[in-house]
C-alpha positions in Angstrom: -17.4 14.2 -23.5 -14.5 13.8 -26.0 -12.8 16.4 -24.8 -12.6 15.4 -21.4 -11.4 12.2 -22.5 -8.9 13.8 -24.3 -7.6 15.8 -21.4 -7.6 12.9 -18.7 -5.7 11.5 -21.8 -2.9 13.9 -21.9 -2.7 14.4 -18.0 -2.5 10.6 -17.3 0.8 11.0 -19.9 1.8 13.6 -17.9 1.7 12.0 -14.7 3.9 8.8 -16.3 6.2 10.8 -17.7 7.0 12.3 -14.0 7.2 9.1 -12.9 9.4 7.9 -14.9 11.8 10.8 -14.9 12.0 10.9 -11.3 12.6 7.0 -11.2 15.3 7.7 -13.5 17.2 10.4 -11.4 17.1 8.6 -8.3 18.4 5.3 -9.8 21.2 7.6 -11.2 22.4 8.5 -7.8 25.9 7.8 -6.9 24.1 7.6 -3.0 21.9 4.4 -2.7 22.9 0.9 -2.0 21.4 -2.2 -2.3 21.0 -4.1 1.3 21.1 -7.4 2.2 17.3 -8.0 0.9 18.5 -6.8 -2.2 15.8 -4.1 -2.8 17.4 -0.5 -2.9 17.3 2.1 -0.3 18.7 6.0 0.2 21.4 5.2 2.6 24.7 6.6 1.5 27.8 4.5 1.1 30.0 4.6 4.2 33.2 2.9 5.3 35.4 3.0 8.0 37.8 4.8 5.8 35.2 7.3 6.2 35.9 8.4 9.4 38.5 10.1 11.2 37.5 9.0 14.6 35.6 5.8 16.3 33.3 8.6 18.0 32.4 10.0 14.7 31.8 6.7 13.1 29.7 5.6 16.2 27.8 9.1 15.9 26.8 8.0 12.3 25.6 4.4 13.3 23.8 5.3 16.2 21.6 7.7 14.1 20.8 5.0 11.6 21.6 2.0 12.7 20.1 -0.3 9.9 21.5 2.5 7.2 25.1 1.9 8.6 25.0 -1.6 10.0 28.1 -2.4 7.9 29.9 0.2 10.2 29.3 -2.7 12.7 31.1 -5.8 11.1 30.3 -7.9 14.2 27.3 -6.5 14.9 28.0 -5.8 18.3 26.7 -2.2 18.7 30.1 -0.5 18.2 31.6 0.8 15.1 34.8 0.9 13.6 36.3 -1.3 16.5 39.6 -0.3 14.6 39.6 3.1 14.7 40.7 5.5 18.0 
């Protein structure tokens, strides 16, 4: 019976240590951003700057539109207003 304990032990330390490593390398990612809410999410950063074209900064908010809403600065359903 000790024995078992001992192993549920070591893979419950196991499991943590996972955890917390993986916590660790998506915290470190240059990619997320904090939203409005303030809890974090995996969208990447975008800007205007970003984009060469309206059509490509419009392709990128349509297919996330809560990911790139700041694509959108009067949240009228088109982005980058000042780009061509």
């Amino acid at each position: 019976m000790e024995k078992r304990i001992k192993y549920t032990g070591i893979f419950i330390a196991i499991l943590l240590l996972r955890l917390a490593i993986s916590c660790s390398e998506s915290s470190d990612s240059g990619e997320t951003t904090s939203n409005a809410g303030g809890s974090s999410s995996n969208c990447p950063t975008k800007t205007c700057g970003d984009f060469s074209s309206r059509a490509a900064a419009q392709a990128t908010y349509d297919s996330n539109k809560s990911c790139y809403k700041n694509l959108d600065s009067d949240s009228d359903g088109i982005a980058c207003e000042n780009l061509k």
